[in-house]
N, C-alpha and C positions, 0 to 999 in steps of 0.2 A: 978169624970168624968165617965160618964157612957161606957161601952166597946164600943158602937159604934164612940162615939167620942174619945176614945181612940185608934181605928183605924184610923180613918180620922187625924186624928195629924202626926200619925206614916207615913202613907202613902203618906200624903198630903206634908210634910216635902222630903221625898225622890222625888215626882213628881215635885213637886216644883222647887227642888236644879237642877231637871233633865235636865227640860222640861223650862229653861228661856232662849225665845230666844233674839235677838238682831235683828234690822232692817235688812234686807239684806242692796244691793246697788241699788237694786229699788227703797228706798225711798227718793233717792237724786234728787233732781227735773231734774236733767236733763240727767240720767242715766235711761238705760231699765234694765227691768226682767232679770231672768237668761235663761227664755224665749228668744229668741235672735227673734230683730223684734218688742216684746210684748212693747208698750206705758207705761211710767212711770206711778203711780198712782197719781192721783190726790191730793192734799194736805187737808186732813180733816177738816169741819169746827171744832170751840171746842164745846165743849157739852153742853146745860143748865140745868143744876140738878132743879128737883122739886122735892117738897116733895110725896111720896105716900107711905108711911108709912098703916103697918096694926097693927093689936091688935098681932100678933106674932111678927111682925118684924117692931117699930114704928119709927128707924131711916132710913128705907128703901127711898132712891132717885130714880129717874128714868127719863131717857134720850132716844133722839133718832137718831142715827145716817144712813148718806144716804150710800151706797156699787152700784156698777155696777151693773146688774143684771150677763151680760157677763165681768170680770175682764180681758179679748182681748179686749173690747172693752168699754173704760174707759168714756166717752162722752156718750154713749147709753144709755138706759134705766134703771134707776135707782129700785135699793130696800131699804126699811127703817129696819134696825134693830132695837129693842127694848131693851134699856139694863136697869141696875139697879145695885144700889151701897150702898154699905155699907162702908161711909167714912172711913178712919185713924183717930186716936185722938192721937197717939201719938208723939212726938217733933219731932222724925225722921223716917220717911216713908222707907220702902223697895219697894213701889212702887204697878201699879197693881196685883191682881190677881184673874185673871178670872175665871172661874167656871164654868162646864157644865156637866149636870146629864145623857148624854145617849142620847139611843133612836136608832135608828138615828130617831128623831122628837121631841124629847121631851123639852118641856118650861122649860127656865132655868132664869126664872124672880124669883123667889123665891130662888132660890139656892144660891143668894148672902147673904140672912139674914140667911137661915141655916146654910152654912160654918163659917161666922163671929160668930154664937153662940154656934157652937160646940166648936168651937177653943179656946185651952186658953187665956184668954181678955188680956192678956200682948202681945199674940204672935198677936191675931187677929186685938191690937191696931194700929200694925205696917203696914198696909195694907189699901189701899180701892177696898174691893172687890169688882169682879164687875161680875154681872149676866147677861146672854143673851138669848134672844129667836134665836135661828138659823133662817137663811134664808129661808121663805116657814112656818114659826114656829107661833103659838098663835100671838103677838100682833105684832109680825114685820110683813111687809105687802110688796107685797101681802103673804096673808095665803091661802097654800091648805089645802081644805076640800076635799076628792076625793067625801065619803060618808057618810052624815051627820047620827050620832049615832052608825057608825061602830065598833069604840073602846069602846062604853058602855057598862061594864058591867050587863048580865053577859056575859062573851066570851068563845067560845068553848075551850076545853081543847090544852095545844100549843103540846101535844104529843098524837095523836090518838090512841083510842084502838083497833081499827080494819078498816078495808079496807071499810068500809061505811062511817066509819069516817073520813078516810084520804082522801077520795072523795068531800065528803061534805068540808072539812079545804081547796082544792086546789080549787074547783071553788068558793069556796068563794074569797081568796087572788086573783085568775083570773078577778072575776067582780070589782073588788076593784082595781087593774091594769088596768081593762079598762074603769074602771068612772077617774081612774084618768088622762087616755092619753085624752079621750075625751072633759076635763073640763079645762086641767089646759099641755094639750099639750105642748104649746111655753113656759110652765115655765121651766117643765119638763130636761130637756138637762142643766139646770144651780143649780141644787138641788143634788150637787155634792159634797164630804167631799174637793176635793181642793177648788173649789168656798167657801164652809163653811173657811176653814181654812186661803182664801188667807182675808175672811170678819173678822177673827182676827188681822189681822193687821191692818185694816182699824180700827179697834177700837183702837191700841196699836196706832196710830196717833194721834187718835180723844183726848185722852186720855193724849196728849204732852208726850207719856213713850218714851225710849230709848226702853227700853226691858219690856219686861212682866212675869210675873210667872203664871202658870195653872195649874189649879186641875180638872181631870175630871175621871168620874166614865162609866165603859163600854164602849160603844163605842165612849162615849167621851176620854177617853183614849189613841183611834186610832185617833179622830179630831186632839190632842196636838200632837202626834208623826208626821202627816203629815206637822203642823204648822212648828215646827222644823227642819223637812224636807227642807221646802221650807224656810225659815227664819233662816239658822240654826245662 
């Protein structure tokens, strides 16, 4: 096992056992939030797994599920999450676990076939993991773009060496902030780590779980502690 997946075992094992939450009482159809007021959420369709398998990861499935855009307002306008699975093969399942690399932004469609193949194949048998693109994210839709090619490398250093530099790094982030209010404005107020985390439950339905298991790395780490949070 190589050290990096020997951390991911270690770590993923303790987040894991941490971070499994349970429905709240919001998901009882005819019970509200802990929001007092807030509409029950609507009951998930189930999922259709297809195949989309690559040359790294050729038992990869992939699904798509619908979230509120506002989770106040459960009937309004809809977003499409993108997820993806790396089934269970073994006789007795532990159930979801989901998986998220960061960011805050980053595509977490791949991430289900990296965690299943770090993972020891005994423990990672017992699971179907399952990958997502966050809300506003690559294939879940709508996707913001604020600035097309912005993240291309190569990209300015993220610690300036001097006050020409830190000038340049701040109006850059600045026109970057205002391509985004301009473009993608009315999305803008809903690209929120509760909104991301309340669209983890919408999956933990979609998905017929009771409860769910999560693994996530940086500030995906802060997604699953909010999850928790609100689902404890």
């Amino acid at each position: 096992m190589t050290k990096r997946a020997g951390i991911l075992v270690a770590v993923g094992a303790t987040v894991a056992g941490l971070v499994t939450a349970a429905p709240s009482t919001a998901s009882a159809p005819s019970a509200v939030s802990a929001d007092a007021g807030t509409p029950a959420p609507r009951a998930a369709a189930p999922l259709t797994w297809k195949s989309c398998g690559t040359k790294s990861y050729p038992r990869l499935q992939c699904a798509t599920v619908r979230a509120p855009l506002d989770h106040d307002n459960p009937s309004g306008r809809p977003v499409t999450l993108a997820l993806s699975r790396i089934p269970h093969t073994a006789k007795t399942s532990q159930g979801p676990l989901l998986v998220n690399p960061g960011g805050p932004g980053g595509s977490g469609l791949s991430m289900a076939g990296f965690v299943a193949s770090a993972l020891p194949a005994k423990l990672a048998a017992q699971y179907d993991v399952i990958g997502f693109d966050p809300r506003g994210v690559g294939k879940s839709t709508p996707a913001l773009n604020c600035l097309p090619k912005y993240f291309t490398p190569v990209r300015p250093d993220s610690v300036p060496d001097s006050y020409a530099a830190e000038r340049a790094a701040r109006n850059r982030a600045a026109s970057f902030a205002a391509a985004c209010g301009e473009k993608h404005g009315d999305l803008l107020p809903y690209m929120d780590t509760v909104s991301a985390a309340k669209d983890l439950d919408v999956i933990r339905r979609a998905l017929g779980a009771r409860q769910i298991n999560y693994f996530g790395y940086s500030y995906g780490t802060y997604l699953g502690a909010v999850y928790a949070k609100l689902f404890p």
